[in-house]
N, C-alpha and C positions, 0 to 999 in steps of 0.2 A: 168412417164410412166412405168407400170410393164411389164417386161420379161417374155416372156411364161412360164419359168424357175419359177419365184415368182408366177405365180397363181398358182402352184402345191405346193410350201412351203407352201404359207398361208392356202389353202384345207383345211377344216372343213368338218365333217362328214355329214351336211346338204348339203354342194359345191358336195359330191363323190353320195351323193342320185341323186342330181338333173342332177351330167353327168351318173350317171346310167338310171334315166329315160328317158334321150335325145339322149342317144350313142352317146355324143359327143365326148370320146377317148373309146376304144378297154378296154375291161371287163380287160386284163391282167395288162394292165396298174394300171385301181382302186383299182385292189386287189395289186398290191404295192404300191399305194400311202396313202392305207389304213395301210398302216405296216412299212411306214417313219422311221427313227431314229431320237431319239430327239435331239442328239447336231446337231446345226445349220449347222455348216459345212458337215457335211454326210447329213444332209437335202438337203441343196443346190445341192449338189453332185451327189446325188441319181435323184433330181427332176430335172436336166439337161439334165442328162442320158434316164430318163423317157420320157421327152418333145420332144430330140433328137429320141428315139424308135416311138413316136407317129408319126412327122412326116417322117420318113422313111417307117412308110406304109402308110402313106398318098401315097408316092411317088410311092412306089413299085404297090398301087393297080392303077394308073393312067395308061394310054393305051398310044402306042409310038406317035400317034397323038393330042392326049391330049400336053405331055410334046414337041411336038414342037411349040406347041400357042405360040405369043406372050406377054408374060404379065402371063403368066400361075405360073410362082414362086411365082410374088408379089401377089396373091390371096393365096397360099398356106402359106406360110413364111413371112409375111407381117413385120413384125418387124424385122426379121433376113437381112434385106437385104436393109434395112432404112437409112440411117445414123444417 
């Protein structure tokens, strides 16, 4: 099972086209994950960071009704919260 974390390492420049044409994460996001560093460990690090930033506006754009659903995190965070 890959960590949101690892689908930003592995990103290839066809993966950053296709969430540019989807807006599947926020334009600020691709343009850093488009300028990664190559040793692995600052990859990881950086794409943590990135994944963590992504969903924090997930969160922030949600309305105070929205985040009090039941079940409203495991749609949002769905691995982070898995065992």
């Amino acid at each position: 099972m890959l960590t949101p974390a690892q689908t930003f390492i592995n990103a290839d420049r066809t993966a950053l086209q296709e969430w540019r044409v989807s807006s599947e994460y926020k334009s600020y996001i691709l343009n850093y994950l488009s300028r990664l560093p190559v040793s692995m460990k600052e990859r990881e690090e950086k794409s943590c960071l990135l994944m963590y930033l992504h969903y924090m506006v997930i969160l922030y754009g949600l309305k105070v009704a929205e985040l009090k659903k039941k079940g409203i995190y495991l749609n949002i965070l769905p691995i982070l919260l898995v065992d």
